[in-house]
N, C-alpha and C positions, 0 to 999 in steps of 0.2 A: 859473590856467593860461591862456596865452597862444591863441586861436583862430586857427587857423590859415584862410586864404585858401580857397575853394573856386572862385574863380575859373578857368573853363575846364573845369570838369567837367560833366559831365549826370549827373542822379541821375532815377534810378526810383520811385517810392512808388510801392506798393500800397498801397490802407484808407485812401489819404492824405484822405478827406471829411470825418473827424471825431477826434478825439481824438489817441494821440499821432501819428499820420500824417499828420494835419494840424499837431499842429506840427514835426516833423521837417519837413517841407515848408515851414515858414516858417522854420523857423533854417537850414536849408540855400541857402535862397535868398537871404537874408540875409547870408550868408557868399559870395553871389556865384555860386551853379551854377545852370544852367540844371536846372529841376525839370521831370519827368514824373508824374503826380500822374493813378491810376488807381482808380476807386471803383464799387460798382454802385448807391451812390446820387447819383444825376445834382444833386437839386438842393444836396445836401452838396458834391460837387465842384467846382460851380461858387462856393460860398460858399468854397472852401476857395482857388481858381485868385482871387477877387475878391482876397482877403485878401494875395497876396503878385505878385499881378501887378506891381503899381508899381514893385519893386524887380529883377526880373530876367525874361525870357523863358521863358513859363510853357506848357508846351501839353497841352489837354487830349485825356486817352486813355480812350474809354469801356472799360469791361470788358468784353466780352460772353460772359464763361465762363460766369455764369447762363443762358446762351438756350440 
């Protein structure tokens, strides 16, 4: 199956710190969108924002539904 471009879109992850939201967030990003990548573990999401920064415009969104 052919992948299709995601270029020009913004996508949201929730959970995106670890497991499959984390790589949802790197195939997506990969394909070119601008990722939002939202986790309540801070140092998961920044490993997770490290991981696909090089490739597209990544910006981190703390959760604060915990507080």
């Amino acid at each position: 199956m052919r992948k299709r471009s995601l270029s020009g879109l913004v996508v949201a992850i929730t959970g995106g710190g670890a497991g499959i939201g984390a790589a949802i967030a790197a195939q997506t990003a990969a394909r070119g969108a601008r990722v939002a990548i939202g986790d309540l573990d801070k140092a998961a999401l920044e490993a997770a924002i490290a991981g696909v920064a090089t490739s597209v415009a990544v910006y981190f969104v703390p959760n604060a539904a915990a507080d």
